[in-house]
C-alpha positions in Angstrom: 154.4 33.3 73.9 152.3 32.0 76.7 148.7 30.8 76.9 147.0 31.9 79.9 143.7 30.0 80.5 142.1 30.6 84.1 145.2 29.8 86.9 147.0 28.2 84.4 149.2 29.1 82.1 150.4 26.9 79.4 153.7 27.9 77.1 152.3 26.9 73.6 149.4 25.1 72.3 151.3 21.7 72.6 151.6 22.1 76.8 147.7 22.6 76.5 146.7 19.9 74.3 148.7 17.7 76.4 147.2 18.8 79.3 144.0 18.2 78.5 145.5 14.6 76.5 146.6 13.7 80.2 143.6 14.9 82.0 141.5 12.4 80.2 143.9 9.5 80.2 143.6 10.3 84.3 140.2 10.5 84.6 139.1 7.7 82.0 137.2 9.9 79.9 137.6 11.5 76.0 139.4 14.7 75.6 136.2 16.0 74.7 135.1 15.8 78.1 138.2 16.7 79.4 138.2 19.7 77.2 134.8 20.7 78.6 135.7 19.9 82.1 138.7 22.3 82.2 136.4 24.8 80.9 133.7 24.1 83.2 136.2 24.1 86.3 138.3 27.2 84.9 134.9 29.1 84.4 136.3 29.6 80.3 134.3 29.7 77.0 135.3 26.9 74.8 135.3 29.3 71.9 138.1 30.6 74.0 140.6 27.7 74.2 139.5 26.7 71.0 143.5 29.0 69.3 145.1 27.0 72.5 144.4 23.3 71.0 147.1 22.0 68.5 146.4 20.1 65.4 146.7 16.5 67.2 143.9 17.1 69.6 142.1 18.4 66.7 142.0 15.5 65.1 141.3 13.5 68.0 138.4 15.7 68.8 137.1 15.6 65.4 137.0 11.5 65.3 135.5 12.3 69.3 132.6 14.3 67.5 131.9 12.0 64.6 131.7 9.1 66.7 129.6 10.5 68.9 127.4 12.1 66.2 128.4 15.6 66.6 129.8 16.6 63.2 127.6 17.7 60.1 128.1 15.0 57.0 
């Protein structure tokens, strides 16, 4: 089953979350801004992608968010 998200169209969850794991090695930057950039550039909700990231970049995301303050203790 593939993932179609804007123009591009990812296979499974895994060719997404490396995607956006490559995008911000690239551009110096968290996957939490890369996440939001591809959203932002591919005019898609985050809610949206949100089925399309596998469990590593969820748990990369999750230490993103508490570092920066964003998760709920």
């Amino acid at each position: 089953m593939s993932t179609t998200l804007s123009k591009k169209v990812f296979q499974t969850s895994n060719d997404f979350s490396l995607y956006i794991e490559q995008k911000a090695l690239e551009d110096g930057t968290s996957c939490y801004h890369a996440l939001l950039n591809f959203c932002e550039e591919n005019e898609v909700d985050p809610e949206d992608v949100a089925k399309s990231v596998n469990k590593q970049l969820k748990e990369k995301l999750a230490v993103e968010f508490a570092e920066l303050g964003l998760l709920k203790s």
